[in-house]
C-alpha positions as CSV (number, residue, x, y, z in Angstrom):
1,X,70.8,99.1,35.5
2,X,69.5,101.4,38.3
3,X,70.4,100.1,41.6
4,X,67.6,99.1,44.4
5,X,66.8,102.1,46.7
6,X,66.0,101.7,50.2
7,X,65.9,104.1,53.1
8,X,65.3,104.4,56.7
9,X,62.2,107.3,57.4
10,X,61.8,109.5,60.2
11,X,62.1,112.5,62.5
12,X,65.1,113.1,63.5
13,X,66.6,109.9,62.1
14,X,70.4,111.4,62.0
15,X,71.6,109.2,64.1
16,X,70.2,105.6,63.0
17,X,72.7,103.1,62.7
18,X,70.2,101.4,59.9
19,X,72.3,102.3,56.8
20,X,75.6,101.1,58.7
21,X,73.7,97.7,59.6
22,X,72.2,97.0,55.9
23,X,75.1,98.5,53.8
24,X,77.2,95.5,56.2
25,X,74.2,93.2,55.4
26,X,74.2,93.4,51.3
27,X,78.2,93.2,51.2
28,X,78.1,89.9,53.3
29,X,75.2,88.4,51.3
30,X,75.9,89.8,48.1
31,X,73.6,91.9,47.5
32,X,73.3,95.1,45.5
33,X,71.6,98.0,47.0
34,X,71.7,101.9,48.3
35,X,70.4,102.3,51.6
36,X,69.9,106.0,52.8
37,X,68.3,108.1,55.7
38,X,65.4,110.6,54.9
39,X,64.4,113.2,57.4
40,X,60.3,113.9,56.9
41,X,58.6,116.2,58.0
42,X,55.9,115.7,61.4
43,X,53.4,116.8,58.6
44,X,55.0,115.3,55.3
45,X,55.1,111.3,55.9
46,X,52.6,110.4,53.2
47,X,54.0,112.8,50.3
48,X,57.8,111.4,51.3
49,X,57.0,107.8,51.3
50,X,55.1,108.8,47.6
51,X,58.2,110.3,46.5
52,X,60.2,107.9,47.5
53,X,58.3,105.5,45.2
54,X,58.5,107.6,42.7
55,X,62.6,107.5,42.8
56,X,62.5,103.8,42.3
57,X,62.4,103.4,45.9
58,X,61.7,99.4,47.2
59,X,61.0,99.7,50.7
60,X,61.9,101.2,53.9
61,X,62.3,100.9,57.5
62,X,60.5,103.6,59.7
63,X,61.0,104.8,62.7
64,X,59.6,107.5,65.4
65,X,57.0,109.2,65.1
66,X,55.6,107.5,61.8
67,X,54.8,103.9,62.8
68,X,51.4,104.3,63.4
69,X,51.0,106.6,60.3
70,X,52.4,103.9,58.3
71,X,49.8,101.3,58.9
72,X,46.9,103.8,57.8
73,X,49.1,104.3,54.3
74,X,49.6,100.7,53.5
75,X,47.4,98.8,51.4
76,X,48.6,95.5,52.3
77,X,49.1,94.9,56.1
78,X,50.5,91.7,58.0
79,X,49.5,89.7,60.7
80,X,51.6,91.6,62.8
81,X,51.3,95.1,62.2
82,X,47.4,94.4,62.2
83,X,47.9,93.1,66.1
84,X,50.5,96.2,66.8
85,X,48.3,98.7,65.1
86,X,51.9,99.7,63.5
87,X,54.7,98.9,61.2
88,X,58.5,99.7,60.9
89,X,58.9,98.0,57.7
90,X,56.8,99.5,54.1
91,X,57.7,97.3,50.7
92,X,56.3,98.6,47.4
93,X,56.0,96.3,44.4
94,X,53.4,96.6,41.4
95,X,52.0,99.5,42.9
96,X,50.9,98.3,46.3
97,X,52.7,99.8,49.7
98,X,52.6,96.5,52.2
99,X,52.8,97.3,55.7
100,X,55.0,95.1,58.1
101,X,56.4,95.2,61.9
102,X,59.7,93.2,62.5
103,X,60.3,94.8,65.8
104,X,59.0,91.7,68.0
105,X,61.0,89.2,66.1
106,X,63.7,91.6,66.3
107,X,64.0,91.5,70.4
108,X,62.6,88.0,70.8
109,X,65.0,86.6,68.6
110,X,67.7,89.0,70.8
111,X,66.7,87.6,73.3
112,X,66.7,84.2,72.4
113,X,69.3,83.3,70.2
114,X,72.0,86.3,71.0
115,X,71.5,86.7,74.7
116,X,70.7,82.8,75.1
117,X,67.6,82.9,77.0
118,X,64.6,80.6,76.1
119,X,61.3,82.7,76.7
120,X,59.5,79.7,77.1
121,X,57.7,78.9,80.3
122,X,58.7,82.4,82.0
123,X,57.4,85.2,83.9
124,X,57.7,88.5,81.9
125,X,57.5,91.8,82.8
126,X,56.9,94.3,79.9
127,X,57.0,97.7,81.3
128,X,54.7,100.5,79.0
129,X,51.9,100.3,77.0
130,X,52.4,102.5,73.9
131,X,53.7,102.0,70.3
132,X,57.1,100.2,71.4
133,X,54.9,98.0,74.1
134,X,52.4,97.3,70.9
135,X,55.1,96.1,68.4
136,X,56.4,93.7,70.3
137,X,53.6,91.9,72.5
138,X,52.3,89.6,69.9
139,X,56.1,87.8,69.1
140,X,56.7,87.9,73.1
141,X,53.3,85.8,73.1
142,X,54.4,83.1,70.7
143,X,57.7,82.7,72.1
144,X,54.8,81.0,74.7
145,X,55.8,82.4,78.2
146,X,54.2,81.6,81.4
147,X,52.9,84.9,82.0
148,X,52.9,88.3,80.5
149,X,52.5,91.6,82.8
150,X,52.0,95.0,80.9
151,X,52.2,97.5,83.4
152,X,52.2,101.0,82.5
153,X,50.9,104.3,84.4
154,X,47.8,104.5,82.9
155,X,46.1,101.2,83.7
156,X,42.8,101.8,80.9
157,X,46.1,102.0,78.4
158,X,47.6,98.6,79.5
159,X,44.3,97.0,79.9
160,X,43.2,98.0,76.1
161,X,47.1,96.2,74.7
162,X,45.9,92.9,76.5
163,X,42.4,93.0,75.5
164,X,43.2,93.0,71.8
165,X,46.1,90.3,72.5
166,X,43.7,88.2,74.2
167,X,42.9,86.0,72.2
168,X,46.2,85.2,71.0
169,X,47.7,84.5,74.5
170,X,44.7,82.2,75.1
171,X,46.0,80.2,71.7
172,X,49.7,80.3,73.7
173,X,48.3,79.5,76.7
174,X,50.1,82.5,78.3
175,X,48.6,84.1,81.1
176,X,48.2,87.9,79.8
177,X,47.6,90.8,82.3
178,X,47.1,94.5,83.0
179,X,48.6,96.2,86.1
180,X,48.9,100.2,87.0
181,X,52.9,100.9,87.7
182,X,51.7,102.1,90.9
183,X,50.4,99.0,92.7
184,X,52.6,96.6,90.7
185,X,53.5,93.5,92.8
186,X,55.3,90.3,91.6
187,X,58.8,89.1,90.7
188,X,60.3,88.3,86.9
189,X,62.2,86.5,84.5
190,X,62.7,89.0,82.2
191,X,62.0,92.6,82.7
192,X,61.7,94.7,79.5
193,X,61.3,98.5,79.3
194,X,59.5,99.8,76.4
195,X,59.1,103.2,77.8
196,X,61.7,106.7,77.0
197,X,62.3,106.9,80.9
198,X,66.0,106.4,80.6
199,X,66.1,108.7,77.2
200,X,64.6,111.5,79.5
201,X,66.5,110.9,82.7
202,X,63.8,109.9,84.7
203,X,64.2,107.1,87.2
204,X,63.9,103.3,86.7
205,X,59.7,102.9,86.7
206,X,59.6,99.6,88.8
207,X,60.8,98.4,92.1
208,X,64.2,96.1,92.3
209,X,61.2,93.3,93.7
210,X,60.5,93.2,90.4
211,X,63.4,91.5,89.2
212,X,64.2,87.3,90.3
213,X,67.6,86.6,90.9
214,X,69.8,86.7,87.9
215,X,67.1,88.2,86.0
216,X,67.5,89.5,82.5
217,X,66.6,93.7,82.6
218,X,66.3,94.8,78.8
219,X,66.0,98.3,77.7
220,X,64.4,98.5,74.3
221,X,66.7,101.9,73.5
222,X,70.3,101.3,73.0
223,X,73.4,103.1,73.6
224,X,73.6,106.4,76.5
225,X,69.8,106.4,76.4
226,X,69.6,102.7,77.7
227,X,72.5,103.0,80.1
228,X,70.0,104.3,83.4
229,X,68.2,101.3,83.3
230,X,71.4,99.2,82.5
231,X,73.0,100.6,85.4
232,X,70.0,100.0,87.9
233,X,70.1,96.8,86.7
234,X,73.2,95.4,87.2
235,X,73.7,97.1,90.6
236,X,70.4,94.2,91.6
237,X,72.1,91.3,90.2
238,X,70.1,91.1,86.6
239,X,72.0,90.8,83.8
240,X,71.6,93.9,81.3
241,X,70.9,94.3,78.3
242,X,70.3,96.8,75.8
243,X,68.3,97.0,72.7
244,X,71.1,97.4,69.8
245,X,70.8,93.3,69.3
246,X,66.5,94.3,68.7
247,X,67.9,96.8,66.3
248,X,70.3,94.3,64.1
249,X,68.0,91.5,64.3
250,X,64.8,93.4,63.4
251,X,66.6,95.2,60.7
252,X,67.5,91.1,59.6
253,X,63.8,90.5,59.3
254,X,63.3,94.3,57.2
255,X,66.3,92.4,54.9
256,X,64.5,89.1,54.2
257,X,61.3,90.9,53.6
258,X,62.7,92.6,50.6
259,X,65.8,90.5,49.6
260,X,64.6,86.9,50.6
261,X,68.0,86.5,51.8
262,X,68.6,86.5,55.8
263,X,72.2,88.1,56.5
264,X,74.0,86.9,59.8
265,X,72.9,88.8,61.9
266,X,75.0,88.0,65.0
267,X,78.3,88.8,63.2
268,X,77.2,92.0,61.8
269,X,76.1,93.0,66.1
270,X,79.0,91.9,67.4
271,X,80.8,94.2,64.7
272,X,78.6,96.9,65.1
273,X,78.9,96.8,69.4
274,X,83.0,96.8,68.4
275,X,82.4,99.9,66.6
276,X,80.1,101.6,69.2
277,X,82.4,100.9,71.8
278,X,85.9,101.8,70.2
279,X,83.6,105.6,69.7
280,X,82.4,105.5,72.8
281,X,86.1,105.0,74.7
C-alpha cells in the first residue's frame, strides 16, 4: 500500500524544522506517513502544488512567499484563511485543494498553554501589519483580550488589518486599533513582533515604554533570527520568547487537519528546543 505523502512548500525551505516536527509527530501517534521539503520556484507554486497531487500527495504546509498564493489556488477555504487572506496549510481529497491557516492557533495556543499566559483581559501589542500580522489577528481576537494595537510603519496598512477584523473584535468585545510605529504611545501585556526586523539586523521597532513590567516580548521567528528582539527584551525585564513553540503547535493543528489525531505537542517542543540547543552549543 503506498504510503501518505505530505510535504512542506516553499522558497528557500532548506532549513524548516517541519519534517523533523511531523516525522516525531506520526511515530508518537502512530501514524504512517512521508513528510518531505520541496523547494518551488517564485514563478512555479501552482504547477508544484499540481504535481504534488499528482504523486499521491495529501496535503502540505506552506511557507514564505506562497501563503497568499495559496488562498487564490484553493477551492475550499476556511474561516480563517478567509479573515487572513492566507493559508499555511492545503489538504487535497476527492479532487478539491482546501485552503487552511493554523498559524494563529499555533502562537495563541504558545502562548497560552506552553508559556502559561492567559490572553484574556490583556493589553496586546502586535507589531506589523503584513502576512504574518494577518495570520494570526483573528485567533489573538478570540482568545478575547482587552485591547489589540496593530502598529506598523505604514498606518493605511494597519488601519486596512483592523477594518476587516472589525467586526469580529466587536463580537469579542476587544477593543481593536491602528497606530503608525512612529507616534506609538501606550504600555503592554504582551508585545508580539510579526515583522523580519531582527532576521535583517535592524533595531527593535518599538520603544522599551512599550512593554509593562514583566511583560511577555514574543518574536514570531525562532532561533538566531529572533535572538535581537529576545535580547532587547530581557535586558527591560520582559520575559522572552521566541516563536519555535508557534511552529510546533501550528504544525499540531496542520497534523489534526489531515490525520484527525492531535500529537503532543509540548513533548515533541521541548525535544525539539533540546535538539536546537545541544547544535547551537
Amino acid at each position: 500500500m503506498a504510503m501518505d505523502l505530505y510535504c512542506v512548500m516553499g522558497n528557500p525551505v532548506e532549513h524548516s524544522k517541519s519534517p523533523w516536527i511531523h516525522a516525531r509527530f506520526a511515530e508518537l501517534t502512530g501514524q504512517t506517513l512521508q513528510y518531505g521539503k520541496r523547494l518551488v520556484p517564485l514563478d512555479g507554486f501552482a504547477p508544484t502544488v499540481r504535481a504534488f497531487i499528482a504523486e499521491g500527495g495529501r496535503g502540505c504546509n506552506i511557507t514564505v512567499p506562497f501563503k497568499f498564493e495559496a488562498v487564490t489556488l484553493a477551492s475550499q477555504v476556511s474561516e480563517r484563511a478567509t479573515l487572513a487572506q492566507a493559508a499555511n496549510v492545503l489538504s487535497f481529497s476527492t479532487g478539491a485543494i482546501h485552503a487552511d491557516n493554523t498559524d494563529g492557533v499555533g502562537l495563541v495556543n504558545d502562548i497560552q498553554r506552553n508559556a502559561g499566559l492567559d490572553l484574556n483581559g490583556r493589553q496586546l501589542l502586535l507589531i506589523g501589519a503584513g502576512g504574518a500580522s494577518a495570520g494570526v489577528l483573528g485567533p489573538l481576537l478570540l482568545a478575547r483580550p482587552a485591547s489589540i494595537t496593530v502598529a506598523n510603519r505604514t498606518l493605511s496598512k494597519a488601519s486596512a488589518l483592523v477594518a476587516r477584523h472589525a467586526e469580529l473584535a466587536l463580537l469579542q468585545k476587544t477593543e481593536l486599533v491602528a497606530q503608525d510605529l512612529q507616534g506609538l504611545a501606550g504600555s503592554f501585556d504582551v508585545v508580539i513582533n510579526a515583522t523580519a526586523s531582527s532576521l535583517s539586523g535592524a533595531g527593535v521597532p518599538v520603544p522599551a515604554s512599550t512593554l509593562k513590567p514583566g511583560a511577555l516580548a514574543y518574536d514570531m521567528m525562532y532561533g538566531p533570527a529572533a535572538q535581537g528582539f529576545m535580547t532587547w527584551a530581557g535586558e527591560h525585564g520582559a520575559q522572552a520568547r521566541d516563536g519555535l513553540g508557534m511552529l510546533v503547535e501550528q504544525a499540531a493543528e496542520a497534523f489534526l487537519i489531515w490525520r484527525g489525531v492531535l500529537p503532543p505537542s509540548q513533548q515533541v517542543l521541548a525535544e525539539l528546543r533540546a535538539v536546537t540547543h545541544q547544535r547551537s552549543r
